[in-house]
C-alpha positions, 0 to 999 in steps of 0.5 A: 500500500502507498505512504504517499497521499498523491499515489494513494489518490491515483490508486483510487482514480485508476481504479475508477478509470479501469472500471469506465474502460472494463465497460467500454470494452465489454460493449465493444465486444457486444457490439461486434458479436452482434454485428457478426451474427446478423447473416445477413437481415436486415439490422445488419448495416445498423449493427455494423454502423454501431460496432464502427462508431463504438470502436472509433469512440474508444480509440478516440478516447485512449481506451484501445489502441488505434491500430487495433480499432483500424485491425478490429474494423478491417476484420469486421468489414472483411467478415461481413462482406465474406457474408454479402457475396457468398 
């Protein structure tokens, strides 16, 4: 434990910072599975607008990296269009 009463503080606001970032994350992954298992209906496009604006938001916000949101919508976009043409 921190003798510091700065480094204490931090330790509370990191904790804090890590659960807004756990959530964020976890509707990333919410938001591409949904966006995966459309087949082809018709909320489709809207589920794959949605996981894209959900994944630039968190790269903007420093919650993930932004090549791995550009490799996360590459693969997305690769998936999906695999889906349309076959």
């Amino acid at each position: 434990m921190a003798n510091i009463k700065s480094q204490k503080k931090r330790i509370l606001t990191n904790a804090k910072a890590a659960e807004r970032n756990k959530a964020v994350r976890s509707e990333l992954k919410t938001r591409i599975k949904s966006a995966v298992n459309t087949n082809g209906e018709d909320n489709g496009a809207d589920a794959l607008r949605l996981a894209v604006k959900r994944i630039d938001k968190a790269a903007a916000k420093g919650i993930i990296h932004p090549n791995k949101a550009a490799r996360t919508k590459s693969r997305l976009m690769h998936k999906l269009n695999a889906e349309t043409s076959a």
